[in-house]
Steps between C-alpha positions, in 0.01 A plus 500: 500500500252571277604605123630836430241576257235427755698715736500803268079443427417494854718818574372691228158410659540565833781701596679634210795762554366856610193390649401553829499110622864466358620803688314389816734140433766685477513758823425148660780360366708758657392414827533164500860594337560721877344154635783293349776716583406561844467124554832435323626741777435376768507091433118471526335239275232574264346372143229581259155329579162420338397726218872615477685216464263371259569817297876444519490162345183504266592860387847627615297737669182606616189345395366751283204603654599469845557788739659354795882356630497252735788349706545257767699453824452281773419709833844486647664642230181785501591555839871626411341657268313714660798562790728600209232705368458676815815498581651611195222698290486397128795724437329524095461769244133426528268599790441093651291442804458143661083475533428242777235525758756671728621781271144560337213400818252506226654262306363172597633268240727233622726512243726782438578746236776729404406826311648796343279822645629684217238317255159516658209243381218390623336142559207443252278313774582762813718269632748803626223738625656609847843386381831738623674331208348507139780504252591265258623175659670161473282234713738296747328167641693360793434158554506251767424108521134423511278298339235502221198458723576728766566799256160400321336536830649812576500671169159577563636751782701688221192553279287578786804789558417567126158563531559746769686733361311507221204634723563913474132490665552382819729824530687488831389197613654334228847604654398330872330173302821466303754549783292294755450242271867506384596481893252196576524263228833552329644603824398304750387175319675439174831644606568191778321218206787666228813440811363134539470473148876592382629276771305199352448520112781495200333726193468857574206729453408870469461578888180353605216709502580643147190545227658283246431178427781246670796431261793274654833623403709192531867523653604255256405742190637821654841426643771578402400823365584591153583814274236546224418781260201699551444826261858482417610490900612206654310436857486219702242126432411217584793201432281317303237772328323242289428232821414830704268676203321107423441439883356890509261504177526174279573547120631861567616551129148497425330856461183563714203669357569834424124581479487455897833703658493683802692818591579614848564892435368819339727547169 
């Protein structure tokens, strides 16, 4: 963890108390809180990922500038999941929706998010143009066993996705291009490659397809799941968080440059 007097500099830079990043952290926060709870209820197995995890160990918290939450599960846990979810509703104080392609047919991500309706925002790049679903969320990957080429190969398919919905020119044809292309490529040919895959490889990856770049998340580093604090909360991570955080970016205790961060929403 970095010092506390580091800690204190970079939140006074970025996301000091009362301003609008923080409180965007926050309202996230209490989603991924419902998240936890709901999980806890019905035995299904989650932890902090990526950006989020790194934040619980380098900071206790979030990173200070980011404006995301990420978790993890592999896809037969996100498949109770979503039963339960149907099933069950979120049963929550706040107003939580389940965005997958199936609840939101615009939505053509292949990872899923959970978000709170009652706090509206808006994706800097477009991304949610068309979108049923556009309040403030907690990203869920669900991963299954792949391998590091195949999802480079195929990540290409994700950003093509990108680049489509991005297009508010092509009007309705955007909607056909998207769904067609959705249907005959993810569909039809990566679908079958990702059930051959998780029969044959060991590390698991975001489903393949996904725009990001391929990071293995190694059964080794994640199992048995742990508590750890986050914000003051204790969630679910990784069994061994500093194997896990090395494996996913190197030196992680060292700061990037600040000069050159990227933010994903409207604040």
């Amino acid at each position: 963890m970095i010092s506390e007097e580091k800690q204190k500099e970079l939140r006074a830079l970025f996301n000091p108390d009362g301003s609008s990043l923080r409180k965007f952290q926050l309202d996230s926060l209490d989603v991924l809180i419902e998240v936890d709870r709901f999980c806890r209820k019905h035995s299904i197995q989650y932890w902090l990922c990526g950006g989020t995890m790194l934040g619980a160990v380098r900071h206790g918290g979030f990173i200070p500038w980011d404006d995301d939450i990420d978790i993890d599960m592999l896809e037969s846990e996100f498949k109770k999941f979503e039963k339960a979810v149907e099933k069950y509703g979120f049963d929550s104080k706040l107003n939580l929706v389940l965005q997958t392609h199936h609840t939101d047919p615009m939505y053509f991500c292949l990872h899923a998010k959970v978000r709170n309706e009652d706090i509206p925002i808006s994706d800097i790049f477009g991304m949610d143009r068309g979108y049923k679903f556009k309040g403030i969320f907690v990203d869920i990957f669900h991963l299954r066993r792949s391998c590091f080429t195949l999802n480079k190969i195929f990540s290409y398919s994700g950003k093509i996705i990108d680049k489509l919905t991005m297009m508010p020119h092509l009007g309705g044809l955007r909607t056909l291009i998207l769904k067609s292309y959705n249907f005959l490529i993810n569909d039809c040919i990566i679908s079958p490659i990702a059930f051959v895959a998780d029969k044959c490889c060991t590390n698991y990856y975001d489903s393949i397809g996904s725009r990001w770049n391929p990071s293995a998340r190694r059964p080794k580093d994640i199992f048995p799941l742990k508590e750890i604090q986050f914000e003051g909360h204790t969630f679910y991570g990784p069994a061994n968080p500093d194997a896990y955080l090395t494996h996913m970016y190197g030196n992680y205790n060292e700061l990037p440059n600040l000069d050159r961060l990227r933010k994903h929403t409207n604040l």
